[in-house]
KEKE-3310 file (N, C-alpha, C; in steps of 0.2 Angstrom, whole numbers, plus 5000, padded with zeros to 4 digits):
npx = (5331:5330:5326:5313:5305:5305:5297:5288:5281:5279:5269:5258:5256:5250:5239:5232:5230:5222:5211:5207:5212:5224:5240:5238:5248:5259:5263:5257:5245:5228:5215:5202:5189:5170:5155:5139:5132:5129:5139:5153:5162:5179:5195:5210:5224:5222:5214:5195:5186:5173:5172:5168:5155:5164:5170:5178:5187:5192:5183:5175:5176:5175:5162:5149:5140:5124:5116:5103:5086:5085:5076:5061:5062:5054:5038:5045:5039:5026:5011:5003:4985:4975:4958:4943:4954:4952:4938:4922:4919:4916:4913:4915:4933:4943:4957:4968:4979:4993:5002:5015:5004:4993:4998:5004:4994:5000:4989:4996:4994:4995:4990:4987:4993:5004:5018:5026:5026:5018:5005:4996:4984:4975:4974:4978:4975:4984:4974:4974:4979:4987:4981:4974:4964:4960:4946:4942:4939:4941:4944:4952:4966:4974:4991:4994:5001:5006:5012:5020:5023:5036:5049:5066:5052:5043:5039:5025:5025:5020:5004:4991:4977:4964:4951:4937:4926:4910:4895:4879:4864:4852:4839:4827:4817:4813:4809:4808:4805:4808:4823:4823:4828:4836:4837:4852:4859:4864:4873:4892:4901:4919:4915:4918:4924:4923:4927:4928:4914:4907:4895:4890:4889:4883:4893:4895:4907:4913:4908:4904:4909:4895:4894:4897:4901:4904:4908:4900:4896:4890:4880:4885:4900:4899:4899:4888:4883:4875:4864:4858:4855:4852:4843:4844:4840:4839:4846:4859:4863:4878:4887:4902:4915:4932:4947:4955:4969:4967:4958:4948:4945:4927:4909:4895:4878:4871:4858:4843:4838:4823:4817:4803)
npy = (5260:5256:5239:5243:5245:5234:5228:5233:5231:5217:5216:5223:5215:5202:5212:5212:5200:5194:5201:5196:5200:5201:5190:5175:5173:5160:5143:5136:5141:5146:5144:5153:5153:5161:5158:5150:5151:5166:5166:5156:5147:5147:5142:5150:5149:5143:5148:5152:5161:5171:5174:5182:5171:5158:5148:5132:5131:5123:5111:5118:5116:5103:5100:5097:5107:5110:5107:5109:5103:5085:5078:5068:5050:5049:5039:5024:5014:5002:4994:4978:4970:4955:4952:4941:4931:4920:4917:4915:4914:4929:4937:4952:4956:4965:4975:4979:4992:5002:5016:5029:5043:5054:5048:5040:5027:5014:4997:4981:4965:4948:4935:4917:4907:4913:4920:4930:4941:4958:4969:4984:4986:4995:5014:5024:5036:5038:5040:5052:5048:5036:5026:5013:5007:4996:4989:4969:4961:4946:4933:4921:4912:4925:4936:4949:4966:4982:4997:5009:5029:5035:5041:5032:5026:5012:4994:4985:4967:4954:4949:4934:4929:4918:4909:4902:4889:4895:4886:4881:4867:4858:4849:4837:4831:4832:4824:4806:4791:4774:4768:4776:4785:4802:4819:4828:4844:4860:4874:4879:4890:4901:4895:4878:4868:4852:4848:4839:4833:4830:4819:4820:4811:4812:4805:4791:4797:4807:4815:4806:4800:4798:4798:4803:4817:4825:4843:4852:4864:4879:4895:4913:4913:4900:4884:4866:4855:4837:4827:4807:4799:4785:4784:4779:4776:4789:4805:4817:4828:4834:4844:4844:4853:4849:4857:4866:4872:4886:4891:4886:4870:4866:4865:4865:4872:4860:4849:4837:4824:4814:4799:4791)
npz = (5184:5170:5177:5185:5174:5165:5176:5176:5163:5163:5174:5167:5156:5164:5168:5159:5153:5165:5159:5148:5136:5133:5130:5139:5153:5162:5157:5148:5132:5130:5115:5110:5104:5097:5107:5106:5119:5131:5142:5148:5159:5161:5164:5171:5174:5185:5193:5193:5180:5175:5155:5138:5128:5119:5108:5102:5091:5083:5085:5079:5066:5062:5062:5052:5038:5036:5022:5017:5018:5013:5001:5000:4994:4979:4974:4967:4961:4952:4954:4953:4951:4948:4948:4949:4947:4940:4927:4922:4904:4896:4906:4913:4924:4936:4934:4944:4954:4961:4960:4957:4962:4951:4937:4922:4916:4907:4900:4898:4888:4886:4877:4881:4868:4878:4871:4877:4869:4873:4872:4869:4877:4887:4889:4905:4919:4936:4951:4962:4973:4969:4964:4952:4940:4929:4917:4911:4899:4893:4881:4883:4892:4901:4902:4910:4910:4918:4914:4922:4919:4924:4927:4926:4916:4922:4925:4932:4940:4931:4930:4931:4922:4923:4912:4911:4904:4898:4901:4896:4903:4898:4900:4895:4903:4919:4927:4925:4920:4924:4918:4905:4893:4892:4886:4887:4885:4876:4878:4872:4876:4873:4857:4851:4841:4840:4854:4868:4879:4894:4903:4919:4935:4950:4964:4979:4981:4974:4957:4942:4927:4915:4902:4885:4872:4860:4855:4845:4830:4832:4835:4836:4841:4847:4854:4851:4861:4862:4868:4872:4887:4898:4911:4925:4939:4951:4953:4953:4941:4931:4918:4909:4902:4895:4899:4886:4886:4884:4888:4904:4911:4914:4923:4920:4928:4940:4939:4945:4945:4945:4946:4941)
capx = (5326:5326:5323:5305:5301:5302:5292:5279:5278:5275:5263:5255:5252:5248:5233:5230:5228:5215:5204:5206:5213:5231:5240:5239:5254:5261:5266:5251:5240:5222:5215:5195:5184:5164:5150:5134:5129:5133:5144:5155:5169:5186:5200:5215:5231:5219:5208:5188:5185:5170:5175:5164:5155:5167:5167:5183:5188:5194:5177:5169:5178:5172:5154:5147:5135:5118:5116:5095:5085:5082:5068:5060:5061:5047:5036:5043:5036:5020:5008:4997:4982:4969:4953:4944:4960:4947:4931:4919:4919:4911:4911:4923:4939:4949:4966:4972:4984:4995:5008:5015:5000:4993:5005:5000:4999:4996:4990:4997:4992:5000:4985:4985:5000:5008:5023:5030:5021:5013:5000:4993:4974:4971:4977:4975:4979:4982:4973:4978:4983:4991:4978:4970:4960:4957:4940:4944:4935:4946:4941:4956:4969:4978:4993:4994:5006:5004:5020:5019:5027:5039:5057:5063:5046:5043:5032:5021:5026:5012:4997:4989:4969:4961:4945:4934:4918:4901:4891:4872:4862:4847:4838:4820:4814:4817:4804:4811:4803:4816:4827:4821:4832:4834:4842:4855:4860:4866:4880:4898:4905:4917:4915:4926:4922:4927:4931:4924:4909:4907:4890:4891:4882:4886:4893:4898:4913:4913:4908:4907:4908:4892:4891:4901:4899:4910:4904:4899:4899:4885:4881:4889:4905:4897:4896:4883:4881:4867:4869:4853:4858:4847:4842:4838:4838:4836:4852:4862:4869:4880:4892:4908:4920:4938:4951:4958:4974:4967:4951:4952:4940:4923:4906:4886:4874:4867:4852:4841:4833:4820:4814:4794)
capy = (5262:5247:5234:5245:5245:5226:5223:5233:5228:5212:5219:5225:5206:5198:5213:5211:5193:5193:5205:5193:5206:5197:5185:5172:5170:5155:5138:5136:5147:5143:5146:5153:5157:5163:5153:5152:5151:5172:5167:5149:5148:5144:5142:5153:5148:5140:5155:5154:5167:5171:5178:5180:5165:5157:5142:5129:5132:5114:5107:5121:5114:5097:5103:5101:5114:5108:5110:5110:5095:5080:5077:5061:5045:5048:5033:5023:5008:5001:4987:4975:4962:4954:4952:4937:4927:4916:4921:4911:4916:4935:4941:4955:4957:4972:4972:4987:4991:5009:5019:5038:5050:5056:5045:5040:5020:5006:4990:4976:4961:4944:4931:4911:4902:4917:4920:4936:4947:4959:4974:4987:4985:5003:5019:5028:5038:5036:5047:5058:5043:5034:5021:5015:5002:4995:4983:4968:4953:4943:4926:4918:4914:4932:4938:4957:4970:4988:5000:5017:5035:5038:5043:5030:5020:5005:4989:4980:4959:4950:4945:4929:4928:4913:4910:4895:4888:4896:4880:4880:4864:4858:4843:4835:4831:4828:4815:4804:4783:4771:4764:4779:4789:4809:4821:4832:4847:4866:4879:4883:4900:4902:4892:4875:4861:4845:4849:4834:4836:4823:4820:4815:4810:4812:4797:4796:4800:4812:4815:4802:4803:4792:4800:4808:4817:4834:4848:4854:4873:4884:4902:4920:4910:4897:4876:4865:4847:4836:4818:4805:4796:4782:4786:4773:4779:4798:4809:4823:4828:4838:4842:4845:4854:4851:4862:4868:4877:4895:4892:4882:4865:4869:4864:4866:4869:4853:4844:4833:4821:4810:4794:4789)
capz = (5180:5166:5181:5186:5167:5164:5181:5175:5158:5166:5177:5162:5153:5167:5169:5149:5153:5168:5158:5142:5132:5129:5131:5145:5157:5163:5154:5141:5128:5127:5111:5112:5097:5102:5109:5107:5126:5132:5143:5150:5165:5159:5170:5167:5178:5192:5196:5190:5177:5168:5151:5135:5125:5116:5105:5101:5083:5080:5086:5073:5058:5060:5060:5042:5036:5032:5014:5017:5019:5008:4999:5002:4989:4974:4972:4958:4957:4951:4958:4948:4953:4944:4954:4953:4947:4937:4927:4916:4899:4895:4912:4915:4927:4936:4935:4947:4958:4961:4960:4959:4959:4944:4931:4916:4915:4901:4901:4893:4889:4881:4877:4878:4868:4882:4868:4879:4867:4876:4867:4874:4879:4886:4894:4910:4923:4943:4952:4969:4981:4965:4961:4946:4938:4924:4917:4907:4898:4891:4877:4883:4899:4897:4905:4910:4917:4919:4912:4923:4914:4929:4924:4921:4916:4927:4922:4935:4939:4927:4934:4926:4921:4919:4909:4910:4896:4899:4899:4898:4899:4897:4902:4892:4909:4928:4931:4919:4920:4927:4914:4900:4891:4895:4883:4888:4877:4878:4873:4878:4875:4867:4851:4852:4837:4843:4861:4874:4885:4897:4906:4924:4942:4958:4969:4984:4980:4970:4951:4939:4919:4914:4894:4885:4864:4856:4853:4838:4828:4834:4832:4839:4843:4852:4852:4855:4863:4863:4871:4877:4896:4899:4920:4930:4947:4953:4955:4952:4935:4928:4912:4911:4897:4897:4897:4881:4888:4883:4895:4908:4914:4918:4924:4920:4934:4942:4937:4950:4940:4951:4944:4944)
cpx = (5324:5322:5315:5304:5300:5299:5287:5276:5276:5269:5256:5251:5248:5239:5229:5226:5222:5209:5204:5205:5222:5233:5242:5247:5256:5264:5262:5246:5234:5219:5206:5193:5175:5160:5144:5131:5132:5139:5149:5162:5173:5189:5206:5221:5229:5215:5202:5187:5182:5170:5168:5165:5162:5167:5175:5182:5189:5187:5171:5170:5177:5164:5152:5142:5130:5116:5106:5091:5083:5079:5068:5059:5055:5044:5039:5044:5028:5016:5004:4993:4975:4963:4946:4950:4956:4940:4927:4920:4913:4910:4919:4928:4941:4957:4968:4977:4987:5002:5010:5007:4999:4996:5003:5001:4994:4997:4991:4996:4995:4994:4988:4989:5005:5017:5030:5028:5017:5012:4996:4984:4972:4975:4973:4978:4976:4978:4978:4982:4988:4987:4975:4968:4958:4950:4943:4938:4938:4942:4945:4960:4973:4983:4995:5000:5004:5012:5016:5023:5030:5045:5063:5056:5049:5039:5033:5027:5021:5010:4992:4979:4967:4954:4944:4927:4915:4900:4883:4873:4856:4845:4828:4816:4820:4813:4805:4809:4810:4817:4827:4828:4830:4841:4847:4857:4861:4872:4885:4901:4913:4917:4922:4923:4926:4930:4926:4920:4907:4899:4892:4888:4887:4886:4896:4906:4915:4909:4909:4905:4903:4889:4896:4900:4904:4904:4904:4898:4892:4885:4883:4893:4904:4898:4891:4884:4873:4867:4861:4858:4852:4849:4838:4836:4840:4845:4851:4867:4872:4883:4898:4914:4927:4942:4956:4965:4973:4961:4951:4942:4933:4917:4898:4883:4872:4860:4847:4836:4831:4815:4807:4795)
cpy = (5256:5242:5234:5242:5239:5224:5228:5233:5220:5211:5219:5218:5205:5205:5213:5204:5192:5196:5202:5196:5204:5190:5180:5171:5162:5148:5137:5143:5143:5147:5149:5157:5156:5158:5155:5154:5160:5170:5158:5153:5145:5146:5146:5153:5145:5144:5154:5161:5166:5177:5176:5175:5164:5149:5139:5130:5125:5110:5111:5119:5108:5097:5103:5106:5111:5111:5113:5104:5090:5076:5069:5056:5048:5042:5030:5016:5009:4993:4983:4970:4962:4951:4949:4937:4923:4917:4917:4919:4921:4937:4944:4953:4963:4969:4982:4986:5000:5009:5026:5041:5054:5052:5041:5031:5015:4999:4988:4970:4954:4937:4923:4912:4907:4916:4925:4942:4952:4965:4976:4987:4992:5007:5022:5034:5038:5042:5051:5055:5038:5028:5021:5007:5001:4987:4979:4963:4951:4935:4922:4920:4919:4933:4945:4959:4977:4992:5009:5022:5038:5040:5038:5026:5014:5001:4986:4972:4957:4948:4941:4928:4922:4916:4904:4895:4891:4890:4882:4871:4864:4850:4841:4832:4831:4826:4810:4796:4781:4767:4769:4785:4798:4812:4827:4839:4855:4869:4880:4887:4900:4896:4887:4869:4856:4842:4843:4837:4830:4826:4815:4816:4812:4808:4801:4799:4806:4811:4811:4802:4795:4791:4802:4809:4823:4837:4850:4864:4873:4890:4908:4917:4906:4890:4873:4858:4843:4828:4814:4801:4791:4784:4781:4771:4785:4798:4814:4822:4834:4839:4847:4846:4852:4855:4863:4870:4887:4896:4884:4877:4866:4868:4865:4866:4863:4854:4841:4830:4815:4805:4793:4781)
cpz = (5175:5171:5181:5180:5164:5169:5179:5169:5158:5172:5172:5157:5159:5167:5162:5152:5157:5164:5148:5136:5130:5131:5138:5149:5158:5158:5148:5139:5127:5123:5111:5103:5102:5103:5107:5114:5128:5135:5146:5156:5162:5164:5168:5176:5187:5194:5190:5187:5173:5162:5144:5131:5120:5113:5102:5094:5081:5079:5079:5066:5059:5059:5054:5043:5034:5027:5012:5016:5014:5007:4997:4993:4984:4974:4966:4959:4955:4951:4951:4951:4949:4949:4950:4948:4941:4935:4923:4909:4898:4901:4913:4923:4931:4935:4939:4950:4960:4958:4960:4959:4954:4937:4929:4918:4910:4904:4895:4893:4883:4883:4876:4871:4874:4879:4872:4873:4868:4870:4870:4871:4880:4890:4898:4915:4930:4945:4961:4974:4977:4961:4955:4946:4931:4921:4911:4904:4893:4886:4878:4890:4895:4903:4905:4915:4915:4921:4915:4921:4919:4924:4931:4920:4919:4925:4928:4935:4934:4931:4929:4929:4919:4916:4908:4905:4902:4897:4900:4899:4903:4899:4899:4896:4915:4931:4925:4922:4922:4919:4904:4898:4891:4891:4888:4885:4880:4875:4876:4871:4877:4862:4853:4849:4841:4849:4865:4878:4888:4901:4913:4929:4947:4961:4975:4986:4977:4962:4946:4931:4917:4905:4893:4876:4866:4855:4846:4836:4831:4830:4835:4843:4849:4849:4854:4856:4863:4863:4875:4880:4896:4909:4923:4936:4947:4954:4952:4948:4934:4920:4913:4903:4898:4897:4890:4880:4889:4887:4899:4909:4915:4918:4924:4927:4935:4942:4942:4943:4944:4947:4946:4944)
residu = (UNK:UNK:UNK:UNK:UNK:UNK:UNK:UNK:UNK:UNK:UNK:UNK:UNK:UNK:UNK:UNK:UNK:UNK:UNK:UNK:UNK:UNK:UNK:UNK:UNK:UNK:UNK:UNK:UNK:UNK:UNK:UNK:UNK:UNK:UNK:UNK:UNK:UNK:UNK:UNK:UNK:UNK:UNK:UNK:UNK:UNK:UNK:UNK:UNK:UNK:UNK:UNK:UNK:UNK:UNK:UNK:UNK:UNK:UNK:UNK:UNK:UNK:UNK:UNK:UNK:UNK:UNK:UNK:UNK:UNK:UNK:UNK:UNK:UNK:UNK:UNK:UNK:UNK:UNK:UNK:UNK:UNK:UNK:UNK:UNK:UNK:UNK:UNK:UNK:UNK:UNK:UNK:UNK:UNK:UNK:UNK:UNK:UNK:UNK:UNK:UNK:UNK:UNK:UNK:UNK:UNK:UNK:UNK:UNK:UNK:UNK:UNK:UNK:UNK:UNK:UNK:UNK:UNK:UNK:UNK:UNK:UNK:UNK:UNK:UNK:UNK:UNK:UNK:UNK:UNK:UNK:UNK:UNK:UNK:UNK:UNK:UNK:UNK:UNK:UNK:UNK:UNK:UNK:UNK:UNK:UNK:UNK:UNK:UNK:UNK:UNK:UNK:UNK:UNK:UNK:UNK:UNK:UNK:UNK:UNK:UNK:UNK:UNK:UNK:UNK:UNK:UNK:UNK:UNK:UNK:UNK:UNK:UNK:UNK:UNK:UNK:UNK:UNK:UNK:UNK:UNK:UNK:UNK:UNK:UNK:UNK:UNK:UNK:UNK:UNK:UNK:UNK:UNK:UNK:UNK:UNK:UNK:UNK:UNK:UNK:UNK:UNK:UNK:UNK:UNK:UNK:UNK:UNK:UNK:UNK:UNK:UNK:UNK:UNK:UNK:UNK:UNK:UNK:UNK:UNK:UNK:UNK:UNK:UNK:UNK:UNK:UNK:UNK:UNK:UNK:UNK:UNK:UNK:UNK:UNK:UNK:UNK:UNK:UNK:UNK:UNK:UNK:UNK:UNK:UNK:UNK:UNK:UNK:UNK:UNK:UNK:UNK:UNK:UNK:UNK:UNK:UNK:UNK:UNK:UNK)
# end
């Protein structure tokens, strides 16, 4: 009677085991936690048996959890450019560029000796795509940067603005006798006592300086020249201010002046 009784308590596992309700017979235990998929074939002692999903527990514990997705970089920077680059004296400038959306941003500006002292010129704000713009007219080369209100605040590169003379001139004819003299004369903006004006032709080389006087004070920050040229064959004239370092070199229309 014992002998039955341990062969049908081993009857008894081994029918626990096919119906994956204990534990397996033989040399090894394979360990099952659930699956997604309903159902998988696992092999249990060489025999095909499908049991339900199950899922390795080892392979579940290296799995991280997704904590929820993350949120993309904010803009933070801010762009700057001065548009043209170079302007006569009195004619304005932009200076735009972008950055975040909506966000507040100033311009600065540090004028000719260019100490690194910048001061703010004006406020704004970007609009929906991040853009913005600012209008300038400047009396002097200026240099600008643009500080946007991110967290932390960001400042633009500098962007450098020239400024060149306004020059008029004038000419007391342009049928002028051969060997007779022809005044020259006009105003540059801004106002620069004593600054050099040269009067000159065109070769064929280029430009040649054939006069030359200073300018004198004027009125609403303005100077004036006034210089006679003896002409003694026809051409093409100009005048020509020089550069002062805070406005830059710069040129009168041309002249044609045709001898009788």
């Amino acid at each position: 009677m014992p002998k039955r009784r341990r062969h049908a308590g081993k009857r008894g596992l081994r029918a626990l085991a096919r119906q994956g309700l204990g534990p397996p017979t033989g040399d090894s235990l394979t360990v099952h936690a659930p699956l997604p998929n309903p159902s998988v074939t696992t092999a249990l002692k060489g025999d095909m048996k499908t049991t339900p999903a199950l899922l390795i527990l080892a392979a579940a514990a290296a799995i991280p959890v997704a904590a929820g997705a993350a949120k993309p970089p904010s803009n933070s920077t801010v762009t700057a450019i001065a548009a043209p680059s170079v302007v006569t004296f009195g004619t304005p400038a932009k200076v735009s560029g972008t950055t975040a959306p909506t966000t507040a941003v100033t311009l600065q500006a540090d004028a000719f000796p260019y100490d690194g002292n910048f001061s703010k010129v004006a406020s704004s704000t970007s609009d929906a795509s991040g853009a913005y713009a600012f209008s300038v007219t400047p009396a002097d080369g200026t240099h600008y940067r643009v500080t946007a209100k991110l967290s932390p605040p960001v400042t633009s590169p500098i962007v450098a603005l020239g400024v060149r003379w306004h020059i008029t001139l004038k000419v007391s004819t342009r049928s002028p006798s051969a060997g007779s003299k022809v005044r020259f004369s006009g105003t540059v903006a801004p106002g620069h006592t004593g600054q050099p004006v040269r009067v000159q032709k065109r070769t064929a080389s280029g430009f040649r300086t054939v006069a030359g006087t200073t300018l004198s004070a004027g009125l609403n920050n303005t100077s004036v020249y006034s210089i006679r040229v003896r002409v003694r064959r026809s051409g093409t004239y100009r005048v020509q201010v020089a550069s002062d370092g805070s406005r830059q070199a710069a040129t009168s229309s041309k002249r044609k002046l045709t001898v009788r």
